[in-house]
C-alpha positions as CSV (number, residue, x, y, z in Angstrom):
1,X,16.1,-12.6,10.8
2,X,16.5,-14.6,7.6
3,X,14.8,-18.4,7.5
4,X,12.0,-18.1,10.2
5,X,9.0,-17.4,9.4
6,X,7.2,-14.6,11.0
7,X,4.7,-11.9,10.6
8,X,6.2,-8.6,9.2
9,X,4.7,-4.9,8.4
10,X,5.4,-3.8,5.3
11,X,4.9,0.2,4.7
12,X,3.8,1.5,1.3
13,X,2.2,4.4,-0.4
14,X,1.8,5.9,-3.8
15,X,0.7,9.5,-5.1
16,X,-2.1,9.6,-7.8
17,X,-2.6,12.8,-10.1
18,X,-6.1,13.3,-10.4
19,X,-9.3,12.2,-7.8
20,X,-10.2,9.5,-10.3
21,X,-11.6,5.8,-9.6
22,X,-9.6,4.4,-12.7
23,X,-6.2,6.3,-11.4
24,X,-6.8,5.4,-7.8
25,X,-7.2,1.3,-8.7
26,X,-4.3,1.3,-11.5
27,X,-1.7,3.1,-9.0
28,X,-2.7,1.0,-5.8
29,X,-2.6,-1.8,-8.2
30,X,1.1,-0.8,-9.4
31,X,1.9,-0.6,-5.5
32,X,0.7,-3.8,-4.4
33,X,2.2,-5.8,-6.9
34,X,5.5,-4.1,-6.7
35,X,5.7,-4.6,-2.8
36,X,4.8,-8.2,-3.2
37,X,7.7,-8.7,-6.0
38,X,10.6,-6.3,-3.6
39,X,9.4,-8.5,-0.8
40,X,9.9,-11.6,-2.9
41,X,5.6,-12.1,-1.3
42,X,3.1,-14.5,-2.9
43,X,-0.5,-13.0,-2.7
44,X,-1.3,-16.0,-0.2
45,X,1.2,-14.9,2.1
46,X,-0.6,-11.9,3.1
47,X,-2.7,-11.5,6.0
48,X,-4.4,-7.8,6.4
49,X,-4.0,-4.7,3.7
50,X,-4.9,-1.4,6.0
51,X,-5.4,1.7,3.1
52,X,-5.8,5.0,4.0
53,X,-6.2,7.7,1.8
54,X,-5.5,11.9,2.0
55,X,-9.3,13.8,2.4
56,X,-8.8,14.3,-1.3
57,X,-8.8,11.3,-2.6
58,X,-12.6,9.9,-2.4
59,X,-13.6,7.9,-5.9
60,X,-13.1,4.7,-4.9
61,X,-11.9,2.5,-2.4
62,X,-8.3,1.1,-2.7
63,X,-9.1,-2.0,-1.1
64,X,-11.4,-2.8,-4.5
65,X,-7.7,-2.4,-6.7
66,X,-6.6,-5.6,-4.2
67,X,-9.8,-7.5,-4.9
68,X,-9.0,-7.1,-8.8
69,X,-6.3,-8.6,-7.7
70,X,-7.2,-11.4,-6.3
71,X,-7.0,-10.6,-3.0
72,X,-10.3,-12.2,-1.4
73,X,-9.2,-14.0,1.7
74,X,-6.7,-10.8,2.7
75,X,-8.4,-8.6,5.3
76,X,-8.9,-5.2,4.1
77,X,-9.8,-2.0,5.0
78,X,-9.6,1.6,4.2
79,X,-9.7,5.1,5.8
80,X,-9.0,8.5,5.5
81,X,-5.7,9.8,6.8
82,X,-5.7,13.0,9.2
83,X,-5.7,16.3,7.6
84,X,-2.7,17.5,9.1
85,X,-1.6,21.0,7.6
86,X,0.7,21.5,4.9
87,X,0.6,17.6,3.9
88,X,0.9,16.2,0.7
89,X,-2.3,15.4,-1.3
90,X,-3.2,13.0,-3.6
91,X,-1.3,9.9,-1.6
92,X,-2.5,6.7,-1.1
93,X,-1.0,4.8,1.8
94,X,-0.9,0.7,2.9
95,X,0.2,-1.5,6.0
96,X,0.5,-4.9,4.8
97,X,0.9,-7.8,7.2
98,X,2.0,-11.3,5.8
99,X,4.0,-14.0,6.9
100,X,7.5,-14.0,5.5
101,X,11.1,-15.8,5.9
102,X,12.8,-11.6,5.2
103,X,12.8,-8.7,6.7
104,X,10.7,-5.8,5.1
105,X,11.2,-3.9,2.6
106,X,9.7,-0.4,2.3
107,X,8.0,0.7,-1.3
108,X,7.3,4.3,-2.4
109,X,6.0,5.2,-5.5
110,X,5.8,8.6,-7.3
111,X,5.3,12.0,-4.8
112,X,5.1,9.8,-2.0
113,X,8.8,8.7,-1.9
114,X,9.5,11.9,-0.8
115,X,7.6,10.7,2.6
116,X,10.4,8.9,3.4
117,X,13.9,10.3,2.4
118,X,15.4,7.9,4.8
119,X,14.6,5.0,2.4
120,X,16.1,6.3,-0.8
């Protein structure tokens, strides 16, 4: 529904390499910015930023990386994702909400594109 404008969820998640602050905040960086370019999103636009992380991940929070970005009236929040068996590591996930005229579009980065197949 093109023209109206209405909240949305956007999913997005990226994989980082090592448990290191600097990686964590450059690749959630690198996500946000690209899901608010696809989604054609100015940073003013958005409402709430929900993180989670895998159990691995734990040097710093990726809700700081949207701060650096400016981010200081957006509603955020982080959390660790549930350990489920066999999952991937190292994956840094976000629900965006914003106000938008488009319908959402979908961003994964690096390993975690391979979360959803069906967006490829």
């Amino acid at each position: 529904m093109e023209g109206v404008v209405r909240v949305i969820g956007i999913r997005g998640a990226v994989s980082v390499e090592r448990n290191e602050a600097c990686e964590i905040l450059e690749r959630t960086k690198e996500l946000l910015r690209e899901m608010l370019e696809v989604n054609r999103l100015d940073k003013a636009a958005i409402i709430s930023a929900f993180f989670t992380v895998t159990p691995d991940l734990n040097a710093a929070f990726p809700a700081e990386a949207a701060r650096h970005l400016g981010w200081g009236e957006v509603a955020l929040m982080c959390a660790t994702e549930i350990p489920v068996p066999g999952s991937q590591p190292g994956i840094i996930r976000v629900l965006l909400h914003a106000y938008s005229r488009f319908p959402p579009k979908h961003v994964y980065l690096g390993r975690a594109a391979l979360l959803r197949p069906d967006l490829r």
